[in-house]
Biopython code that builds the backbone (N, CA, C, O; Angstrom):
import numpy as np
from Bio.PDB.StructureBuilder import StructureBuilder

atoms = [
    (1, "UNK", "N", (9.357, 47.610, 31.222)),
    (1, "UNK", "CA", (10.381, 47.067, 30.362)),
    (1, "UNK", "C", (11.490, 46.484, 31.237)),
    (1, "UNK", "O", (11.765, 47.196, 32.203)),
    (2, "UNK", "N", (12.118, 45.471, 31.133)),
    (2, "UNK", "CA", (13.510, 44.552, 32.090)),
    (2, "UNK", "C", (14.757, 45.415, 31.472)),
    (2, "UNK", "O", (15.287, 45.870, 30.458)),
    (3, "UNK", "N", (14.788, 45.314, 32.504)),
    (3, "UNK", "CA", (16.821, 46.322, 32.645)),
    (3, "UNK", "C", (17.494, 45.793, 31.500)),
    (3, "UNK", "O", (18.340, 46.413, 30.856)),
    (4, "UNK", "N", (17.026, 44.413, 31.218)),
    (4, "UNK", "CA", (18.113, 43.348, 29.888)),
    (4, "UNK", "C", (17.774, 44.199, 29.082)),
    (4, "UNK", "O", (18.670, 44.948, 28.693)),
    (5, "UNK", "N", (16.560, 44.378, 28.605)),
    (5, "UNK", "CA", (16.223, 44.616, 27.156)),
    (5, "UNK", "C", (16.553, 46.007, 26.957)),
    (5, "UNK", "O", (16.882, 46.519, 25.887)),
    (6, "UNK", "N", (16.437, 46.573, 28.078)),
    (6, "UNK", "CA", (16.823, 48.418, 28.165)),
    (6, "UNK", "C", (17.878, 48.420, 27.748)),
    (6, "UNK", "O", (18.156, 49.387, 27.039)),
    (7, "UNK", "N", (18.828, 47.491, 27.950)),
    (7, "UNK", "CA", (20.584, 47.665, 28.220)),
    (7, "UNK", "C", (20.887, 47.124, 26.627)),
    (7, "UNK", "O", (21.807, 47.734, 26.083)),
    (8, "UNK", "N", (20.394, 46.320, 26.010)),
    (8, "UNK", "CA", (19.868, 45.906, 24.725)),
    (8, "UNK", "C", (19.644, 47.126, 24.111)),
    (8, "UNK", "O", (20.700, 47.633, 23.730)),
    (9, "UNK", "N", (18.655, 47.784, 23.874)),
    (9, "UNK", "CA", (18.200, 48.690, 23.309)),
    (9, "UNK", "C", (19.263, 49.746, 23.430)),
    (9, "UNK", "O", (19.579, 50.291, 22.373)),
    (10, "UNK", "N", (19.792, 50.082, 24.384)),
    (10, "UNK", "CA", (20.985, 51.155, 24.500)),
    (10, "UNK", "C", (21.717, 50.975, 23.689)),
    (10, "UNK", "O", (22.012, 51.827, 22.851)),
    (11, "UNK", "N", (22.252, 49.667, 23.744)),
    (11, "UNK", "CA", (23.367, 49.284, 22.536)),
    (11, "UNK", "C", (23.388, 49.070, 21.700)),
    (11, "UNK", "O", (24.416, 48.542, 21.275)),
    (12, "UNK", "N", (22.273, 49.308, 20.807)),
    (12, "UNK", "CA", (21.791, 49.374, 19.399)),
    (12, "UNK", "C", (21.704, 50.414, 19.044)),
    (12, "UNK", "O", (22.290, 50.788, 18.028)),
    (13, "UNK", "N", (20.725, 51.428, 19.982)),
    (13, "UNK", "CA", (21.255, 53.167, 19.639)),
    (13, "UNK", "C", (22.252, 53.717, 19.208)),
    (13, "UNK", "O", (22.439, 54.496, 18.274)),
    (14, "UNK", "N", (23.400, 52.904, 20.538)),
    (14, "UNK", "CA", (24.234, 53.794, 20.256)),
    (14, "UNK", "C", (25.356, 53.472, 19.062)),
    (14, "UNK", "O", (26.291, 54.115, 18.585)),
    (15, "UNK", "N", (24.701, 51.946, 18.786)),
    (15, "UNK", "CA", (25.588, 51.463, 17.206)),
    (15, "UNK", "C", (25.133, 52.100, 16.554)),
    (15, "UNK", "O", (25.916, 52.304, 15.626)),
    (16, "UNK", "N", (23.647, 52.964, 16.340)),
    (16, "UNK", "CA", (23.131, 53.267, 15.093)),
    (16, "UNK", "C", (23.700, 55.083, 14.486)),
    (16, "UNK", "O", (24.079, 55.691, 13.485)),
    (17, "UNK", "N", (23.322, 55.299, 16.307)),
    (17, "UNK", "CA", (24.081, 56.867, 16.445)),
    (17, "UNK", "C", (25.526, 56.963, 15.838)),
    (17, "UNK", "O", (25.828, 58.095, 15.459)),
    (18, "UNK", "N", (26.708, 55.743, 15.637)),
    (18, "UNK", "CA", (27.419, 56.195, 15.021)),
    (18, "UNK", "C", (27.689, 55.593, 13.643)),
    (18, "UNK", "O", (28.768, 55.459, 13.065)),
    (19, "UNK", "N", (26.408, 55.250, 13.239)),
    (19, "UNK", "CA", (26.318, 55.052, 11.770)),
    (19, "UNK", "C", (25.815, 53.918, 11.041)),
    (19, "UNK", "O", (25.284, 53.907, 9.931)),
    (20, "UNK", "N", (26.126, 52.703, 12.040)),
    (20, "UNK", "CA", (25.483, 51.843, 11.596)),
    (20, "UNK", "C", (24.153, 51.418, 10.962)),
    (20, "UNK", "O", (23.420, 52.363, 11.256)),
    (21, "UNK", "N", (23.524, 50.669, 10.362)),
    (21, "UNK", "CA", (22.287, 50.631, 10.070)),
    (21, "UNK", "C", (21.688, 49.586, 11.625)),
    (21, "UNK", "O", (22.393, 49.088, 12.503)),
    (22, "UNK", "N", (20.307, 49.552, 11.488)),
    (22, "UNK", "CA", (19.553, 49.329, 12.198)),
    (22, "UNK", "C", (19.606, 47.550, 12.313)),
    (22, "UNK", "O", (19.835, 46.986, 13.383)),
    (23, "UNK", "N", (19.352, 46.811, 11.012)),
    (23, "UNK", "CA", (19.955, 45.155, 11.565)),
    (23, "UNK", "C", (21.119, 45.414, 11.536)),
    (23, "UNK", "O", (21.635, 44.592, 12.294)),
    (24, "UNK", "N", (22.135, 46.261, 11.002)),
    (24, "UNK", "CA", (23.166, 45.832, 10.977)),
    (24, "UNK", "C", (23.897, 45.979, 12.816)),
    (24, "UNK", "O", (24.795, 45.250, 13.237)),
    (25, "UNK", "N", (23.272, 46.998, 13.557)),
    (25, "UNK", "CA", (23.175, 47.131, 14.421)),
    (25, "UNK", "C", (23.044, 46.359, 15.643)),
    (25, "UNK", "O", (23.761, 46.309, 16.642)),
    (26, "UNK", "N", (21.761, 45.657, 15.278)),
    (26, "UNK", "CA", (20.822, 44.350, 16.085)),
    (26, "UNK", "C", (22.127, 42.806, 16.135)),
    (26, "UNK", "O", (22.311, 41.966, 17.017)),
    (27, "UNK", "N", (22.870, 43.020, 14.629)),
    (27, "UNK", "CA", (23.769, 42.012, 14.829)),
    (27, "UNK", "C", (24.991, 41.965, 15.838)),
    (27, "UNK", "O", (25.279, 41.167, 16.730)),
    (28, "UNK", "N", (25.562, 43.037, 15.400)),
    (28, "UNK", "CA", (26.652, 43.468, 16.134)),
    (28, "UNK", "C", (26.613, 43.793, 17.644)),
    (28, "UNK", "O", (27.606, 44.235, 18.222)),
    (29, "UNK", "N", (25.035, 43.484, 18.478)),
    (29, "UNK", "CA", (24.716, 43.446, 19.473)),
    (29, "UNK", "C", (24.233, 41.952, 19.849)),
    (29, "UNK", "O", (24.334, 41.534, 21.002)),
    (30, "UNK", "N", (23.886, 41.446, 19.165)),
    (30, "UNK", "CA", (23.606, 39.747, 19.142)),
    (30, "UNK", "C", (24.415, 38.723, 18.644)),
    (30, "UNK", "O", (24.048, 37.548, 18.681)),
    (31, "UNK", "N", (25.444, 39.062, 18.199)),
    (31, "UNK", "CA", (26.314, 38.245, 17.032)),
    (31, "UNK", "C", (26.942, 36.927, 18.291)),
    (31, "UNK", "O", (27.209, 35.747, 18.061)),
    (32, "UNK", "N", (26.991, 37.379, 19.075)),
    (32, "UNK", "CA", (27.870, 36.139, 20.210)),
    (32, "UNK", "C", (26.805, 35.457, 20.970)),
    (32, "UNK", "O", (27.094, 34.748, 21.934)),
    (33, "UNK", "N", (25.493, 35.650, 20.553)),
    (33, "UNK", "CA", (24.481, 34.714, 21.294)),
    (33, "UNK", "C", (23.958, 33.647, 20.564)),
    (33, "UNK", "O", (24.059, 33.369, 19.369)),
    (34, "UNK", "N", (23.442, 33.155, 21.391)),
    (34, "UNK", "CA", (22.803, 31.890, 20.504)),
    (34, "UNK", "C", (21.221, 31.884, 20.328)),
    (34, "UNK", "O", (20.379, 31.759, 21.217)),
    (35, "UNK", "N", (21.024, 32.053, 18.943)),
    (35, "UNK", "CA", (19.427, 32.931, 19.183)),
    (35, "UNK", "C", (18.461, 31.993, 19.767)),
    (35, "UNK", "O", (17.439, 32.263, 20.399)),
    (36, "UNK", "N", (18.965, 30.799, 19.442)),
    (36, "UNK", "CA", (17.252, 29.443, 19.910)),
    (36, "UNK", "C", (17.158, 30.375, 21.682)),
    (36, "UNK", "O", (16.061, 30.599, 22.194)),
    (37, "UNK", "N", (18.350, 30.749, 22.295)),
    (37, "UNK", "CA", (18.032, 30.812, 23.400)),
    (37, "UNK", "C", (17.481, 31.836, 23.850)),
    (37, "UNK", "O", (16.656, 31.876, 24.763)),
    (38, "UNK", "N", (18.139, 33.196, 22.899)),
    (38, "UNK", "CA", (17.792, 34.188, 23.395)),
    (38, "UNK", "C", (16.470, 34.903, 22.599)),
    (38, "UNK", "O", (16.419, 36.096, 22.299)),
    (39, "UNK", "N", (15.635, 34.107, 22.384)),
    (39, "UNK", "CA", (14.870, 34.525, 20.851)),
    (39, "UNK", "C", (13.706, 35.398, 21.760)),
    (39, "UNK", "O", (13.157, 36.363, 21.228)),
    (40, "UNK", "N", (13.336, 34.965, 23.286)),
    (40, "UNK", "CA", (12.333, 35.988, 23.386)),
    (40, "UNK", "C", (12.550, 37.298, 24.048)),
    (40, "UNK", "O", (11.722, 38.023, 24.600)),
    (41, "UNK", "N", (13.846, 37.461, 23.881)),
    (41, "UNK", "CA", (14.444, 39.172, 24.100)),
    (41, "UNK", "C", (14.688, 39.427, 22.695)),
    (41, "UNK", "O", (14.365, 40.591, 22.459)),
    (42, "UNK", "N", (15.170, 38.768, 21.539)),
    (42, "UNK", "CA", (15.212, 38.777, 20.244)),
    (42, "UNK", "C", (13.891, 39.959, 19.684)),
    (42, "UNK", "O", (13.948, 41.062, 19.140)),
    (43, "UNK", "N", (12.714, 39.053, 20.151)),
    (43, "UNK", "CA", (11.432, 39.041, 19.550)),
    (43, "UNK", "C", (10.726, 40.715, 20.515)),
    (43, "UNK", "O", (9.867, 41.451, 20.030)),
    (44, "UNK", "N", (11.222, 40.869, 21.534)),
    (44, "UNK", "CA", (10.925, 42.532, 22.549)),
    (44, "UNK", "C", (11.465, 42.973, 21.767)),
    (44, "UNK", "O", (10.711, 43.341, 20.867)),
    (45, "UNK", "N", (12.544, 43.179, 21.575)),
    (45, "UNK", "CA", (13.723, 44.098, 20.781)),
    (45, "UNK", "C", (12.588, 44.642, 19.269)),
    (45, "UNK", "O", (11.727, 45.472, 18.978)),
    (46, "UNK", "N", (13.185, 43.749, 18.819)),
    (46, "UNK", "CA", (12.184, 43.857, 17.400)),
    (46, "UNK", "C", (11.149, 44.422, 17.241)),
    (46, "UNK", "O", (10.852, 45.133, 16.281)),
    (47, "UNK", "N", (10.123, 44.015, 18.694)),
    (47, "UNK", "CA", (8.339, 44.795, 18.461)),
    (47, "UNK", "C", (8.638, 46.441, 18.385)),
    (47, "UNK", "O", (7.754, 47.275, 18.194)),
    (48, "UNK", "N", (9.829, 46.694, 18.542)),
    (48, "UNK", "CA", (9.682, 48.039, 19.294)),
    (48, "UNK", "C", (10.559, 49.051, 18.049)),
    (48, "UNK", "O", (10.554, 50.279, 17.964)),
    (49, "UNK", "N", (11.387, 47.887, 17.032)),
    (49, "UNK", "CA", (12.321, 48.594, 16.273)),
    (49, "UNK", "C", (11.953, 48.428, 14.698)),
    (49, "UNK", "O", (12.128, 49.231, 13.781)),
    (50, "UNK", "N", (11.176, 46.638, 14.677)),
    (50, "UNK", "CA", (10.693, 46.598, 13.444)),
    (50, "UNK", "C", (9.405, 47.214, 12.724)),
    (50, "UNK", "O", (8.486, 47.571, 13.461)),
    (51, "UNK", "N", (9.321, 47.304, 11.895)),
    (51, "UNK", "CA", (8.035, 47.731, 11.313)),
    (51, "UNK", "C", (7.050, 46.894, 10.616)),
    (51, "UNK", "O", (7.136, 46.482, 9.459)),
    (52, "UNK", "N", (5.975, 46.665, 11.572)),
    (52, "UNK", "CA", (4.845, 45.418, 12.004)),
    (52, "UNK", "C", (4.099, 45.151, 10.865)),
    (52, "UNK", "O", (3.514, 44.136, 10.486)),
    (53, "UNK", "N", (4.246, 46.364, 10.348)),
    (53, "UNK", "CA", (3.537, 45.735, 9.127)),
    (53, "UNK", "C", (3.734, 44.951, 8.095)),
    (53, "UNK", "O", (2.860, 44.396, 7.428)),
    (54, "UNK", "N", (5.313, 44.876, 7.900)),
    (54, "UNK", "CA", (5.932, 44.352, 6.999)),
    (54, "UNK", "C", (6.985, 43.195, 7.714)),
    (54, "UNK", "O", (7.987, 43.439, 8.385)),
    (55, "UNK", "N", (6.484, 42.008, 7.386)),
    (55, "UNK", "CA", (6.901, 41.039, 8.069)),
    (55, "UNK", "C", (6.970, 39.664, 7.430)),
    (55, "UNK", "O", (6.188, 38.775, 7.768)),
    (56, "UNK", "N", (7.822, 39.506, 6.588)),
    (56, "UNK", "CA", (8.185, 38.069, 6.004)),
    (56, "UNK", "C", (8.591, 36.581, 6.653)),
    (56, "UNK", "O", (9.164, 36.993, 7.662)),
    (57, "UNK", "N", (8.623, 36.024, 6.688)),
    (57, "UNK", "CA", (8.979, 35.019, 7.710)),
    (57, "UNK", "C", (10.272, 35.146, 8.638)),
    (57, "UNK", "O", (10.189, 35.668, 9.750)),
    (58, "UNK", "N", (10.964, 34.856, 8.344)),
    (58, "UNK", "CA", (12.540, 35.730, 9.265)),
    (58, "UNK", "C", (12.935, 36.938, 8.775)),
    (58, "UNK", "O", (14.051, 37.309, 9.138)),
    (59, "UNK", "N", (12.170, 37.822, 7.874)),
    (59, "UNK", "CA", (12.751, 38.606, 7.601)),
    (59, "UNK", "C", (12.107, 39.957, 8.709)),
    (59, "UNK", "O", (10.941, 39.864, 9.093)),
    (60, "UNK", "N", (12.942, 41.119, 9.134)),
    (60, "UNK", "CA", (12.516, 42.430, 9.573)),
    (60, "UNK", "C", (12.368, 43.395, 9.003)),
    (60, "UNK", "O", (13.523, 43.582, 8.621)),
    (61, "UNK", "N", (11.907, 44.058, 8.693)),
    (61, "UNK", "CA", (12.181, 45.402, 8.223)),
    (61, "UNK", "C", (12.488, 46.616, 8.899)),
    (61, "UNK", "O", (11.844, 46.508, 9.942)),
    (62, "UNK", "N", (13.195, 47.913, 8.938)),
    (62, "UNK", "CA", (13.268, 48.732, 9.920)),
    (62, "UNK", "C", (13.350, 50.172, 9.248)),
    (62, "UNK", "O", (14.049, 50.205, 8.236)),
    (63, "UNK", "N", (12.717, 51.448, 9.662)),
    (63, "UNK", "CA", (12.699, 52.306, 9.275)),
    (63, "UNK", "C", (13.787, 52.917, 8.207)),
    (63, "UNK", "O", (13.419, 53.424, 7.148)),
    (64, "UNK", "N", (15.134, 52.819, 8.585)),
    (64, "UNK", "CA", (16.238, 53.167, 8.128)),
    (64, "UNK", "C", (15.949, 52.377, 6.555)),
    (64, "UNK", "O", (16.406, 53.076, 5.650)),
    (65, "UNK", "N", (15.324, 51.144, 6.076)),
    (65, "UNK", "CA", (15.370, 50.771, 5.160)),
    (65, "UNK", "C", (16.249, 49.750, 5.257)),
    (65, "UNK", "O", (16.334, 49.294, 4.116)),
    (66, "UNK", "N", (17.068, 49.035, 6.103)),
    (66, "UNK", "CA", (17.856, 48.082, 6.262)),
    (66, "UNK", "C", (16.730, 46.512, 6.598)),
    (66, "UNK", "O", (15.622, 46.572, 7.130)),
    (67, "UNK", "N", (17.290, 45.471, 6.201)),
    (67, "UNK", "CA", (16.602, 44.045, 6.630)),
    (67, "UNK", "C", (17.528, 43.086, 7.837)),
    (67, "UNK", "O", (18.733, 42.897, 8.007)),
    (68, "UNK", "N", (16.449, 42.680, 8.445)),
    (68, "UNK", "CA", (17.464, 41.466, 9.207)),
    (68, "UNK", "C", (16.633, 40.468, 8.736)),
    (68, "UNK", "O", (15.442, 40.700, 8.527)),
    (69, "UNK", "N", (17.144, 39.345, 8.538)),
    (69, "UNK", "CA", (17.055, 37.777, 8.580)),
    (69, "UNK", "C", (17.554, 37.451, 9.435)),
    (69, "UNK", "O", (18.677, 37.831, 9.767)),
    (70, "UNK", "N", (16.735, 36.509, 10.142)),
    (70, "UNK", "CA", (16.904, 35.804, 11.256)),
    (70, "UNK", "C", (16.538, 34.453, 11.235)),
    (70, "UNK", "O", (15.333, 34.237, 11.363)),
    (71, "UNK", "N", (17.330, 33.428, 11.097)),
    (71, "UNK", "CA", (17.310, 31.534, 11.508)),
    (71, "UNK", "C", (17.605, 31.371, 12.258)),
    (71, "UNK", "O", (18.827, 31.500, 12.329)),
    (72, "UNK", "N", (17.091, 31.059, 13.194)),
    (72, "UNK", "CA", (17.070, 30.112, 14.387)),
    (72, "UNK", "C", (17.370, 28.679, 14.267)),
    (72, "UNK", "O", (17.656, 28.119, 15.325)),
    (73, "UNK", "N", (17.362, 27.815, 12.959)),
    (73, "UNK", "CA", (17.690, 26.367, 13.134)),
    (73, "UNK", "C", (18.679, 26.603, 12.628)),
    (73, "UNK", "O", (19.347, 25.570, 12.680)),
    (74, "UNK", "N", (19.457, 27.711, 11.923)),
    (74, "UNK", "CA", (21.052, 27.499, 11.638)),
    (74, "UNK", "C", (21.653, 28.678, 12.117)),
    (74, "UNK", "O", (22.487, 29.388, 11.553)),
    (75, "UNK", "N", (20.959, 28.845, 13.593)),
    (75, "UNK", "CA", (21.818, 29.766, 14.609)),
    (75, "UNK", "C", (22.565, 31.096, 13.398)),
    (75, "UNK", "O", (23.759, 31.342, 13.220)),
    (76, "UNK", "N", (21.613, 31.606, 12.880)),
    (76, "UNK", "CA", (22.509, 32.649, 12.088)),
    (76, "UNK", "C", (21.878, 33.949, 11.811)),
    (76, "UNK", "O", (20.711, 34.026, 12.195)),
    (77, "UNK", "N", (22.345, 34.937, 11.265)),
    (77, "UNK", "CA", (21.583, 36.390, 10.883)),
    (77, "UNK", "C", (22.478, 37.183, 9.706)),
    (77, "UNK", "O", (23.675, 37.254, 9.427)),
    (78, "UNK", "N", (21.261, 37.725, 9.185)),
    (78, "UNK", "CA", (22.297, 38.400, 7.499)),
    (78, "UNK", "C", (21.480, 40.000, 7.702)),
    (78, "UNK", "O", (20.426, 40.128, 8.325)),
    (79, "UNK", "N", (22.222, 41.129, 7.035)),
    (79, "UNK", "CA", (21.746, 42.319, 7.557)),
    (79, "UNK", "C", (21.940, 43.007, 6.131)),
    (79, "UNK", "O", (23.005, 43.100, 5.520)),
    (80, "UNK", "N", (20.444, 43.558, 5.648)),
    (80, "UNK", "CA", (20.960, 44.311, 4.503)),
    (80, "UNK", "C", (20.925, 45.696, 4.264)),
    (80, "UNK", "O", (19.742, 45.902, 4.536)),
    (81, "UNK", "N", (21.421, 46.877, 3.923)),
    (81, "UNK", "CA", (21.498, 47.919, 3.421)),
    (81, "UNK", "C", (20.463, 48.519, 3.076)),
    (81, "UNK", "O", (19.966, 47.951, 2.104)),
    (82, "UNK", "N", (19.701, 49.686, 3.508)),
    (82, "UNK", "CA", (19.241, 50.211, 2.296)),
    (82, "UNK", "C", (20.007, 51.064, 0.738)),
    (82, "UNK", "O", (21.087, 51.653, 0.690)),
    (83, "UNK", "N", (19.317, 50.918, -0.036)),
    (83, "UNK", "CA", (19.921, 51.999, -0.997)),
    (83, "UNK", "C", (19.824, 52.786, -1.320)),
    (83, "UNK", "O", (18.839, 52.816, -2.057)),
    (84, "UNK", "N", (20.674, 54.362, -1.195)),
    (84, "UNK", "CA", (20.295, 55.544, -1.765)),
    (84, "UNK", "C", (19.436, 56.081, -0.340)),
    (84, "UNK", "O", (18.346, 56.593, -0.599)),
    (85, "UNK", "N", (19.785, 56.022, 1.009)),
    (85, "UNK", "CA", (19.248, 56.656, 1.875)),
    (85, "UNK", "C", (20.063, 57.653, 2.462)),
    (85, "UNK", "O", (21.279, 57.464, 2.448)),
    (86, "UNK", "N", (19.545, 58.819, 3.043)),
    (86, "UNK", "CA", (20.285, 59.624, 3.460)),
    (86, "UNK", "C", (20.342, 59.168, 4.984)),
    (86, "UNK", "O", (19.335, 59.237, 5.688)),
    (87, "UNK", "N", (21.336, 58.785, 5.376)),
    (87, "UNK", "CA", (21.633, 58.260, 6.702)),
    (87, "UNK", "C", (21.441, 59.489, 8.186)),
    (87, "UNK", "O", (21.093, 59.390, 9.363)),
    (88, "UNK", "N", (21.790, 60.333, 7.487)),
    (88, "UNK", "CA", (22.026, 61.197, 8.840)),
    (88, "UNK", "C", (20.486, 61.826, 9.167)),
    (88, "UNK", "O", (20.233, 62.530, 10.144)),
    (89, "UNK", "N", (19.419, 61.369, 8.022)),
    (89, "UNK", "CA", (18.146, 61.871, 8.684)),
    (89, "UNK", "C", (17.186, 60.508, 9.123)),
    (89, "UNK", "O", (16.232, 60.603, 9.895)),
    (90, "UNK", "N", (17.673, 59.089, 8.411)),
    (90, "UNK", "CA", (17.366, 57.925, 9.402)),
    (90, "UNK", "C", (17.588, 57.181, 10.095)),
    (90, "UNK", "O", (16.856, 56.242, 10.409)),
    (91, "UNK", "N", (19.106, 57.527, 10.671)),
    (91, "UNK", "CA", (19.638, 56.949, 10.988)),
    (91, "UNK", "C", (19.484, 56.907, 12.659)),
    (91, "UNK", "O", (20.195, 56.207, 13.380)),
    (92, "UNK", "N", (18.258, 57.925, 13.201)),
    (92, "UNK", "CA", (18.765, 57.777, 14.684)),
    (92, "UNK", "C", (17.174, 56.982, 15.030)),
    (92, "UNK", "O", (16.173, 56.646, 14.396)),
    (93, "UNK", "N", (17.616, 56.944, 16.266)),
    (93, "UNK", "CA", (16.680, 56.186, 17.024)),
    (93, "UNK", "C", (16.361, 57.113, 18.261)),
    (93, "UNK", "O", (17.264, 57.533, 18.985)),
    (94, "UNK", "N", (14.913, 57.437, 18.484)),
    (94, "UNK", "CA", (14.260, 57.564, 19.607)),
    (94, "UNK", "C", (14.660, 57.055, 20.917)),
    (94, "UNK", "O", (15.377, 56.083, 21.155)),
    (95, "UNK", "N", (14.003, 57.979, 21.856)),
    (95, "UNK", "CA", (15.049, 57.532, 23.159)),
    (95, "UNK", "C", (13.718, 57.568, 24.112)),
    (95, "UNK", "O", (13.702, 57.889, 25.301)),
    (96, "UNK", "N", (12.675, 57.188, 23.358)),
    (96, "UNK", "CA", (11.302, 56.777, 24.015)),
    (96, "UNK", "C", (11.522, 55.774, 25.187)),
    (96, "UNK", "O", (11.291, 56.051, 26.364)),
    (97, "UNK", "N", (12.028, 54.490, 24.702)),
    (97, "UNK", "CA", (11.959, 53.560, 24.957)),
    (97, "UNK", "C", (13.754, 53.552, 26.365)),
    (97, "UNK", "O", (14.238, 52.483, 26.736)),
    (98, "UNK", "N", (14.124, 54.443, 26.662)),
    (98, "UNK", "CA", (15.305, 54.496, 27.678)),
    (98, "UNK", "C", (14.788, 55.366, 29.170)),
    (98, "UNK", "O", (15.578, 55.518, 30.101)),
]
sb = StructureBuilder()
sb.init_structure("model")
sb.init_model(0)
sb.init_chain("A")
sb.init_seg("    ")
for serial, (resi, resn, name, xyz) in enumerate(atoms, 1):
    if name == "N":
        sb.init_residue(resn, " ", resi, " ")
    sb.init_atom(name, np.array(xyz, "f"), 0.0, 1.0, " ", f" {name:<3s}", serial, name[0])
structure = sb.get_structure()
């Protein structure tokens, strides 16, 4: 795994560890990039956080029950909620991948 994506992945943990959801997470760690560029650390990130089976065209899905959308031709990302989840038992993330 590259030190980038490690250092990536850290900082999504540790958004999630204090509560955040999981895209909502991914944003607030990507929000100042420009995805056309950064799309194939985008796309590592994701294999490892989204859930493969469920896969809409820009859309992610992630354990916690939260969505990311992701456009790349209008440089943008939207992050949704799950509802009615108990956060403090999905909310963490594995430390497999550190």
């Amino acid at each position: 795994m590259l030190s980038v994506e490690k250092e990536y992945l850290r900082k999504i943990k540790i958004l999630v560890d204090s509560g955040l959801s999981m895209a909502g997470a991914f944003i607030k760690v990507f929000e100042h990039h420009k995805l056309n560029t950064h799309k194939p650390l985008i796309d590592l990130i994701l294999r490892h956080y989204a859930i493969s089976d469920i896969k809409l065209d820009f859309d992610y899905f992630f354990i916690d029950g939260s969505r990311l959308n992701i456009d790349t031709t209008d440089d943008c990302m939207l992050a949704t909620r799950a509802i009615n989840i108990d956060h403090h038992k999905t909310n963490s993330i594995s430390n497999k991948y550190y």
